[in-house]
C-alpha positions as CSV (number, residue, x, y, z in Angstrom):
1,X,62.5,-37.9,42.8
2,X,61.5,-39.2,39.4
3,X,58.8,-41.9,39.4
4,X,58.7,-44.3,36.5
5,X,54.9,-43.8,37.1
6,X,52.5,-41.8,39.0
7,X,48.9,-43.5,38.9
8,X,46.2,-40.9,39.6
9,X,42.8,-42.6,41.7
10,X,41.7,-45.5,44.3
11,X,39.4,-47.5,42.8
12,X,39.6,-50.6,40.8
13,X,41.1,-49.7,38.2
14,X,44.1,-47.3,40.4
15,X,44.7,-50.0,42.8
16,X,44.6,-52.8,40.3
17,X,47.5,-50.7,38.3
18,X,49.2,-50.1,41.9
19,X,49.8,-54.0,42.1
20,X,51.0,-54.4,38.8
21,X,53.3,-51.9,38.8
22,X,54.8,-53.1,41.6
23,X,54.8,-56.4,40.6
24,X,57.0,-55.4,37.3
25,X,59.1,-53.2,39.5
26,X,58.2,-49.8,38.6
27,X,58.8,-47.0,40.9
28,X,55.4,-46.2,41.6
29,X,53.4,-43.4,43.5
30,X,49.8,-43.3,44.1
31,X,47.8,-40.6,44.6
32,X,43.9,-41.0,45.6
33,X,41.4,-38.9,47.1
34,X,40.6,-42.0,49.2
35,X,40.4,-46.5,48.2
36,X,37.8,-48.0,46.6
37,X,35.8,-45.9,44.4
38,X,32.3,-45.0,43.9
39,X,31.5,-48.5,45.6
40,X,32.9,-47.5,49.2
41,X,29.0,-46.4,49.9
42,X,27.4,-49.5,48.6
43,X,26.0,-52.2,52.1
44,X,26.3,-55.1,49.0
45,X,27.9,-55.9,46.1
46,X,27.6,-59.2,44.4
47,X,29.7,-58.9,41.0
48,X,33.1,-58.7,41.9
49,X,34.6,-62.1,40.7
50,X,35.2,-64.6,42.9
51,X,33.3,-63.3,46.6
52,X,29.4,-63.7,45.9
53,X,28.9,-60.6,48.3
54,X,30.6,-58.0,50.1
55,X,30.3,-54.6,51.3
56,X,31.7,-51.5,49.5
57,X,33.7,-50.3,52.8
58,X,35.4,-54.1,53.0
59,X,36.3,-54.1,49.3
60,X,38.0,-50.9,49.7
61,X,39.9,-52.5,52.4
62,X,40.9,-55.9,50.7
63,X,42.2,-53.2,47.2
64,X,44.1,-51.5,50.3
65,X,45.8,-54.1,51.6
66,X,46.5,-56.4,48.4
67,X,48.2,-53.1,47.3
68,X,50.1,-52.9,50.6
69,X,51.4,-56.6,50.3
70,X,53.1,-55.8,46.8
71,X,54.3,-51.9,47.8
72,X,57.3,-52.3,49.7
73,X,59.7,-49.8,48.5
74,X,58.1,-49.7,45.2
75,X,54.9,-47.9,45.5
76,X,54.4,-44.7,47.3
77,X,50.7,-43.9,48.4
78,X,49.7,-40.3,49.1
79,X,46.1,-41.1,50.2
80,X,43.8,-37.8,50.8
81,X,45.1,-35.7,48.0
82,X,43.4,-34.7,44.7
83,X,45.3,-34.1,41.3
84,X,45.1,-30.2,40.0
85,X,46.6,-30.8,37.0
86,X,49.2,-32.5,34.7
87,X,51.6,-31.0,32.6
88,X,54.0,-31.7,29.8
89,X,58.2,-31.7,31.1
90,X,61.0,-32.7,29.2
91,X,61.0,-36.5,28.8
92,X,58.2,-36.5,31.1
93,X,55.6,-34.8,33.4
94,X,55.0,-33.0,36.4
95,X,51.7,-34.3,38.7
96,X,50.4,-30.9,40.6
97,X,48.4,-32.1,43.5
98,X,46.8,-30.1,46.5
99,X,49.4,-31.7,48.4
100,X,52.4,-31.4,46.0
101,X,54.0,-31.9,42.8
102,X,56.0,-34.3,41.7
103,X,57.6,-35.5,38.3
104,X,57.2,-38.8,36.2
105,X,57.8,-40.7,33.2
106,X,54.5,-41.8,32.7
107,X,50.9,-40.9,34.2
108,X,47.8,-43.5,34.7
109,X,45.1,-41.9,34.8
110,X,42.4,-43.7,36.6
111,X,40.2,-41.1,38.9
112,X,36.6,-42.3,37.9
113,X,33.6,-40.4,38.0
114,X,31.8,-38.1,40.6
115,X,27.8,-38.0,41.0
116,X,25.9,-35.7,39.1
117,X,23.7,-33.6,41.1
118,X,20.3,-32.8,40.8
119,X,19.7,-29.0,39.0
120,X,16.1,-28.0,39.5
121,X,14.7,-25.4,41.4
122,X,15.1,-26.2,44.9
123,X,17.5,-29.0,44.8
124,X,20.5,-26.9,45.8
125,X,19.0,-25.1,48.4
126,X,17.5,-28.7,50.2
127,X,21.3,-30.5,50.0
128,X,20.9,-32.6,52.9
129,X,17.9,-31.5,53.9
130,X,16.0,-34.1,52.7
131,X,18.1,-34.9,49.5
132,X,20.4,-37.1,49.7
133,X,23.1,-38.7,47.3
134,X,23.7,-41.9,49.4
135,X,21.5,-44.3,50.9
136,X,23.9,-46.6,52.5
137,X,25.0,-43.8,54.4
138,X,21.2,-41.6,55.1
139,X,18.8,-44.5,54.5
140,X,18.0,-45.1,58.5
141,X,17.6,-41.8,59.0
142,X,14.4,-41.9,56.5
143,X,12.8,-44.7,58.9
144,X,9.0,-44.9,58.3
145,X,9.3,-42.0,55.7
146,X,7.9,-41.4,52.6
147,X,10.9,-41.0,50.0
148,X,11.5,-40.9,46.5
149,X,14.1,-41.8,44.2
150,X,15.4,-39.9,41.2
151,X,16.9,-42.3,38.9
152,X,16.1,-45.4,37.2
153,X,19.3,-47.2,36.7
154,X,21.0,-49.7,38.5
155,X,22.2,-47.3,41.1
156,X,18.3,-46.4,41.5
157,X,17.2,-49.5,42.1
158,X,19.9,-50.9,44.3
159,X,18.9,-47.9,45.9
160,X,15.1,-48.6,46.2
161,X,16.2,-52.4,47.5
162,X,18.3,-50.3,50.1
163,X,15.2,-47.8,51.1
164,X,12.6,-50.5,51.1
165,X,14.1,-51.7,54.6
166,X,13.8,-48.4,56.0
167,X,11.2,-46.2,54.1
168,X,7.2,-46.1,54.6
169,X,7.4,-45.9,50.8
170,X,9.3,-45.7,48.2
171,X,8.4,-44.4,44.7
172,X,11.3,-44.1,41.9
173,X,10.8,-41.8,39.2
174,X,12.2,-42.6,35.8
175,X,12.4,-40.8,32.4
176,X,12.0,-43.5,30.5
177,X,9.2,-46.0,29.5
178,X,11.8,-49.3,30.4
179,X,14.6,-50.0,32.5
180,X,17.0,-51.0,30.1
181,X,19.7,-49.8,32.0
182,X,19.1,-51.9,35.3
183,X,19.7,-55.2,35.7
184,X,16.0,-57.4,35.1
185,X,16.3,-59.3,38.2
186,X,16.6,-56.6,40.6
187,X,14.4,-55.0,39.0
188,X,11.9,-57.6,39.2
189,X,12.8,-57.9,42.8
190,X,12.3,-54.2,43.6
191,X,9.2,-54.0,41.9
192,X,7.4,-56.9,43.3
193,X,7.6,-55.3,47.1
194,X,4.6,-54.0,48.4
195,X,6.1,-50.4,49.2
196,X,7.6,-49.9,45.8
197,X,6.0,-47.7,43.2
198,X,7.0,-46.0,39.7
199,X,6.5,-43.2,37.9
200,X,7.5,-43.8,34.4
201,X,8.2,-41.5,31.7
202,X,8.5,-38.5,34.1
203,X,11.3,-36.5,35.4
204,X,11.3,-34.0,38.1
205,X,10.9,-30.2,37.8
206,X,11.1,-28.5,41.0
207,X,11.5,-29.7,45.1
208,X,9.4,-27.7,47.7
209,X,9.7,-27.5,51.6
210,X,10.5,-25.1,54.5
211,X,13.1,-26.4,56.5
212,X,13.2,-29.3,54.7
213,X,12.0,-31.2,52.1
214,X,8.4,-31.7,52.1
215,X,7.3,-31.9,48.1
216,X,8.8,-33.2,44.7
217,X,6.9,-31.7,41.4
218,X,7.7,-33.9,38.3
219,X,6.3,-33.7,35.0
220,X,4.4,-36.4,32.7
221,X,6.6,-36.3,29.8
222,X,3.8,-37.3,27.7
223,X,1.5,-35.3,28.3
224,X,2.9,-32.3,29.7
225,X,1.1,-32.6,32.9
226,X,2.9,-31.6,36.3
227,X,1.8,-32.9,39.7
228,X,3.3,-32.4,43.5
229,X,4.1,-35.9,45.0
230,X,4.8,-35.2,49.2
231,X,7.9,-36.8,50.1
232,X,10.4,-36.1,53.2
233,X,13.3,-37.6,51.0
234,X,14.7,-37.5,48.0
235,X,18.0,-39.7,46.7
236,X,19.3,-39.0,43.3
237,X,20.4,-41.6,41.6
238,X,21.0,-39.7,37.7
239,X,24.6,-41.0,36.7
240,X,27.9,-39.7,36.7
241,X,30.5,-37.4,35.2
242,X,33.8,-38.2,34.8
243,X,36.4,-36.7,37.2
244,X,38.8,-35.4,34.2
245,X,38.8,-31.7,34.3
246,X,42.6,-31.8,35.7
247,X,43.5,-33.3,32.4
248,X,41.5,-31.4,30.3
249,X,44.6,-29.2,28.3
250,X,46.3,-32.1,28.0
251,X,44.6,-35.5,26.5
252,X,41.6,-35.1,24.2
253,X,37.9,-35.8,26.4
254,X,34.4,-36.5,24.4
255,X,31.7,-34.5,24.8
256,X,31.1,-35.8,27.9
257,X,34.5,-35.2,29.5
258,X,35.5,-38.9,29.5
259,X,39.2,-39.2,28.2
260,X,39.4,-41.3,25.1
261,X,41.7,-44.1,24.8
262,X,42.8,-46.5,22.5
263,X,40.8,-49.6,23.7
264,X,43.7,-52.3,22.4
265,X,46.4,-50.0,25.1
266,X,44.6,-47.8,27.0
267,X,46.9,-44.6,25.5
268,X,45.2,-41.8,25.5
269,X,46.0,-38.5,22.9
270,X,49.1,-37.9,24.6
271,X,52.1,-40.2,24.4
272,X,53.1,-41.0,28.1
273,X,49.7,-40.6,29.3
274,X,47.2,-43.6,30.0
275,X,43.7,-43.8,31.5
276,X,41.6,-46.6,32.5
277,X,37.9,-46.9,34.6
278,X,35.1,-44.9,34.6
279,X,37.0,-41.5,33.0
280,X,37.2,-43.2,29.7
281,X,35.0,-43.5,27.1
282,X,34.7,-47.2,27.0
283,X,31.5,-48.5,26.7
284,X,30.4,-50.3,30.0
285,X,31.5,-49.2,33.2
286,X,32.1,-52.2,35.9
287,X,34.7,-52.5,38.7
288,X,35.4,-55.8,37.0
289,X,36.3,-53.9,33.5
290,X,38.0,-51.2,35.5
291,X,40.0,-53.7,37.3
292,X,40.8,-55.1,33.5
293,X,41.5,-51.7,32.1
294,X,44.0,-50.8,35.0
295,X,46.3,-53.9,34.2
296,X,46.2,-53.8,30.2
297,X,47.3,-50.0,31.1
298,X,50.2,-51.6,33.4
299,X,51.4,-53.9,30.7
300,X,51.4,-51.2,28.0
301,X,53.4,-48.8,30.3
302,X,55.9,-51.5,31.3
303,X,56.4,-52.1,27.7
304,X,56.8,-48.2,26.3
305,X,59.0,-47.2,29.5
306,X,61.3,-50.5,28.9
307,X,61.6,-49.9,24.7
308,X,63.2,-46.1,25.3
């Protein structure tokens, strides 16, 4: 089969594109790793226009099913596999997945960004043995612990309000002198708790233990000075890197990897292919905006596949 459009990713901006699509009638498959982005993991989120609050886990299923409503015949979902790569055919392209190829007239590209992981001496060898990458998902399991967090963005915060339920302690440690990355009023939140502490201008060198974690050594980035803080967790919270490498031959990335679009269409380098979310280089990255990038993506693809 030839799809008029094969949308690669789950989140926001993916599903967002799956209901449009559908919506103007375009033969549509979908292909995610899983619904709902890096925001599955989060116990609360409070921006996402129009519901004050709501899990991670039940906006992934609201995307799921808002996409299913629209679907019918149109869209075809292959949830659980992950793109390999794209190429260039004919008129079109073909979409190699782990579960499949398959050809199209156009390609979204819309797969977001994966955590970066912590590379100091120790970190790899402690995965899961005291460092962690989700609190939503290990933060119980820290109960009455001392734990620190890597990180001081919004993730790291949001993190710290997550930890402060659970934790003896929790002390974030930042690079920076200010926040400017966080939003102020968690921050101000966070900060005023009695179990909350920061080390500013510091960044960590080196994580110690046996079994398990037992130490973090970070460095004063002032002064040069390193010191051993004990902790029995560690949650790294130090950004993201854009899940692009698939499409790396074909579109032009930035030095970061992050695909780069035209903002006014979301086109990328290569005629036919699109990308909207957190693989792009725009400059803020929201589920809001990736929700908003998805759709001006939909209406640009509607229009170049109806002017052949």
């Amino acid at each position: 089969m030839l799809y008029d459009l094969i949308i690669l990713g789950g989140g926001p901006a993916g599903i967002s594109a799956g209901i449009y699509a559908a919506r103007k009638k375009l033969k549509t498959m979908l292909v995610a790793a899983d619904i709902g982005g890096q925001s599955i993991v989060s116990e609360e989120i409070q921006n996402w226009v129009g519901i004050p609050s709501i899990s991670g886990e039940k906006l992934a299923r609201l995307l799921k099913e808002h996409l299913l409503v629209y679907a019918d015949e149109l869209v075809d979902t292959n949830i659980g596999a992950r793109a390999l790569k794209v190429e260039k055919k004919d008129d079109g392209f073909l979409v190699v997945t782990d579960k499949g190829s398959y050809e199209t007239r156009s390609v979204l590209v819309a797969t977001g960004s994966h955590r970066r992981k912590l590379e100091i001496p120790g970190a790899e060898k402690f995965d899961n043995k005291g460092i962690s990458y989700c609190a939503s998902c290990d933060g119980p399991l820290f109960a009455d612990k001392d734990v620190v967090i890597v990180g001081g963005g919004n993730a790291g915060f949001e993190t710290a309000a997550q930890l402060l339920a659970h934790a003896k302690s929790v002390t974030l440690i930042h690079r920076g002198s200010h926040f400017s990355k966080a939003d102020p009023i968690t921050v101000e939140k966070v900060l005023k708790h009695p179990k909350m502490a920061v080390l500013k201008n510091s960044t960590p060198t080196a994580v110690k233990g046996e079994q398990f974690v037992d130490a973090i050594v970070y460095k004063n980035l002032q002064t040069g000075e390193e010191k051993e803080l004990p902790t029995e967790g560690i949650f790294v919270e130090i950004g993201a890197t854009p899940t692009t490498n698939f499409v790396k031959d074909i579109v032009d990335l930035n030095e970061y990897g992050a695909i780069k679009i035209d903002p006014w269409t979301q086109q990328t380098s290569e005629k036919g292919i699109w990308a909207a979310g957190d693989c792009t280089n725009v400059l803020y990255h929201q589920n809001n905006i990736s929700a908003g990038d998805g759709v001006r993506a939909i209406e640009d693809i509607y229009l170049h596949l109806h002017a052949k």
